[in-house]
Every structure is written in structure tokens, then in C-alpha cells.
N, C-alpha and C positions, 0 to 999 in steps of 0.2 A: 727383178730388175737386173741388167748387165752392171757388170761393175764397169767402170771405165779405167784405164791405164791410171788414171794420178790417185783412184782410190784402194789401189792395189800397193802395199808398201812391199819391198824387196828388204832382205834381209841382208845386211853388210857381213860377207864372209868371213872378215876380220872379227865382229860382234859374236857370231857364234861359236867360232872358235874361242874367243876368250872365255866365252860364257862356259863353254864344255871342260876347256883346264879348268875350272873354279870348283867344278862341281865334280870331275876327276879329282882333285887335288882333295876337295873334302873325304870322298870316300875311300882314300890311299889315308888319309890321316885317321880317321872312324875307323879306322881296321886297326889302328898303331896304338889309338890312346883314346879315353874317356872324350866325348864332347865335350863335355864342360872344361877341361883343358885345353882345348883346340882357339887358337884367336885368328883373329881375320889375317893376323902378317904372318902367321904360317901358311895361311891358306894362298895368301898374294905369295909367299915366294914359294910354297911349291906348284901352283899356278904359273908363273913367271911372268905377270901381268903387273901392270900399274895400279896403286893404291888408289887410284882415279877412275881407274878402268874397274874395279870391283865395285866401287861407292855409285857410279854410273848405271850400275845393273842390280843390287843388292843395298839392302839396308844396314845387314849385320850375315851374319851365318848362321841364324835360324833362316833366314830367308833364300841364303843358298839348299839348304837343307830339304827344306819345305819343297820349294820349287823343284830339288832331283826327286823329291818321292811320288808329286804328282807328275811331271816329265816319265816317271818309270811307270806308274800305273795306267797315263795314256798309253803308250806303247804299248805294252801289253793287250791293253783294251783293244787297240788297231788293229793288232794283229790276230784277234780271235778269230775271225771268220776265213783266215788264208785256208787252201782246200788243203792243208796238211792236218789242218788243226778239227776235232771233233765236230760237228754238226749241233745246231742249238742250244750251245751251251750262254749261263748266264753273265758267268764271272770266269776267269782266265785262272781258277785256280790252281790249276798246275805250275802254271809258270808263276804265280807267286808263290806258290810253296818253293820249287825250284831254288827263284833267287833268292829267297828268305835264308833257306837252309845255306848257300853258299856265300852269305854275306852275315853268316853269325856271329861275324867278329864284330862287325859294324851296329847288329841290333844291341849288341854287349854291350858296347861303348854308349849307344843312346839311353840303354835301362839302366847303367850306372851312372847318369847325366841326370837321369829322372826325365829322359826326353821322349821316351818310348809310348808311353801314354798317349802323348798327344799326336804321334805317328799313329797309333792304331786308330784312333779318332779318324783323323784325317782320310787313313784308307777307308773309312768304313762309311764316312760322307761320300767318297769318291763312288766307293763298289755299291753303294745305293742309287745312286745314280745314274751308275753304268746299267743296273738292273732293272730300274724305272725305265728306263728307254728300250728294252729289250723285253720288256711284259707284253704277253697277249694285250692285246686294245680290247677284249673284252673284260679285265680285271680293272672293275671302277675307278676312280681318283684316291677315293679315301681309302680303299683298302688296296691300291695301288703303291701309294707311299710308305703304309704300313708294313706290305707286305715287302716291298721291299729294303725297308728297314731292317726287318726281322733275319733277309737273306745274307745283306749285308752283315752284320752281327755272327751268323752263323757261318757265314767265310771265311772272318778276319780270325773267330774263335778256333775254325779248323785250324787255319793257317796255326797260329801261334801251339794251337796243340800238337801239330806235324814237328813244329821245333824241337820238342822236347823227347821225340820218337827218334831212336838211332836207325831204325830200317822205315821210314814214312815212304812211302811210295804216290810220289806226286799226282799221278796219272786214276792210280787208285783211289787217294782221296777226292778229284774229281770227278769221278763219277757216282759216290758215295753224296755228294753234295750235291750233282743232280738229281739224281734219284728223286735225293729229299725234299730240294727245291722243286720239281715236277708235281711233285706228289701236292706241296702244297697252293702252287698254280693252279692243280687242278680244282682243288679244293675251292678256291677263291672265285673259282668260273663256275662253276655251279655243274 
């Protein structure tokens, strides 16, 4: 069905710009100091937004948090198929190794929160998802979800194991991960 103009909401360029200082401001603070020391009126004055205007958009700063890390793995997701980027791949792991590795001050600051956990959680709900919609239509439901559960899991573990490598090579470990993701598509399809 068409949508018609009054079910089409427009987004108030003022709205998104505030919204983008907030979630800038968080990840200039996550770089500086532990999460669990960060409060929302840091967050509002290096944002330089109204206490009204964050409470308007945000419940607390888990939920500014939350919201940049899915905002970032959309993105990423989007941008998989531009013609610079590899052919058939499942998951964008490059470019989250990438920004992982250049935002290690920031995963610091959340592992010393005890907030990291629930960050990899989160991406790995995300990148299953991402991977479910991108499986052969021949790999059934149930072993659909599974399998890509499993892909999920063995992404986020790459990822975090690239962290801890001083020469990880982004591009390397994606294809390392397709490979093995391929291998086990195929498997799945008979």
C-alpha cells in the first residue's frame, strides 16, 4: 500500500542534531572515564542541550548507550553491499573489528562499568539477525535461527579476540569468517 504524506513523519533537524551531541558527548566521555562515573549532567553539558531535551529522547544513559551501539551496527549493516565493499558477505566484520580496535578506550571504560557484557549481548542479537535475513531461503527456520545464532556468536568472539591481537588485520579476519560461515551454510543446505 502507498503511504500517504500525513503517515510519513519527518524528522525535526533540531531533534537529530540534539540527539547526535548526546550520543557524541557520551563517546568523548567513554573515552575519558569508566561508565559507571559518567551522569546524565555531564552528558547534557558536554552535549549542550537541555535537561528536557535529553529526558524527551532518553530514559537515563544506558539508553543513550544502547541506542549509539545499535545506530552503529545499523550503519555498518547498510553499508555492506556498497560496490567497494566485498561481495556476499554475512556480517560487516571488518568494519567492526575496525571500529572496535579504534574505540578501545571506550570498550575500557564499559568492561570496567561491568557494562561490556551486555554490549556484546546486544551485538550478537543484532548480527544474528542481520544474518538471518541474509541466509540462503534454502536453510529451513529452525536451523535458520540456529545457525545463525551460532554465526552471530562466532563474530562477536572474533571481534573481541582481534582486540587483544596488536597486528589483527580486519579485512583478514573477514574473510577467515567467511570462509567458515560459507562452509557451514553449506553444510546446512545439504
Amino acid at each position: 500500500p502507498n503511504k500517504q504524506a500525513s503517515d510519513v513523519q519527518e524528522v525535526d533537524p533540531r531533534v537529530e542534531r540534539s540527539v547526535l551531541a548526546l550520543r557524541r558527548a557520551l563517546g568523548e566521555l567513554l573515552a575519558e572515564e569508566p561508565f559507571a562515573y559518567i551522569t546524565v549532567q555531564q552528558i547534557i553539558d558536554r552535549a549542550g542541550v537541555a535537561r528536557a531535551t535529553f529526558y524527551s529522547h532518553f530514559r537515563n544513559k544506558d539508553d543513550v548507550l544502547l541506542e549509539s551501539f545499535e545506530r552503529m551496527l545499523s550503519s555498518f549493516a547498510s553499508r555492506m553491499d556498497e560496490p567497494s565493499r566485498p561481495r556476499g558477505r554475512l556480517v560487516p566484520v571488518a568494519e567492526l573489528v575496525e571500529h572496535f580496535m579504534d574505540a578501545r578506550a571506550v570498550f575500557e571504560s564499559l568492561r570496567t562499568s561491568g557494562r561490556l557484557e551486555g554490549i556484546w549481548n546486544l551485538g550478537t542479537d543484532h548480527i544474528a539477525a542481520l544474518i538471518e535475513s541474509r541466509l540462503p531461503a534454502s536453510v529451513v527456520d529452525d536451523e535458520r535461527r540456529l545457525l545463525s545464532r551460532m554465526l552471530a556468536g562466532a563474530c562477536m568472539e572474533s571481534v573481541r579476540w582481534s582486540l587483544s591481537r596488536v597486528e589483527s588485520r580486519p579485512e583478514q579476519l573477514d574473510a577467515h569468517f567467511h570462509a567458515f560461515a560459507a562452509r557451514l551454510v553449506q553444510a546446512s543446505t545439504g
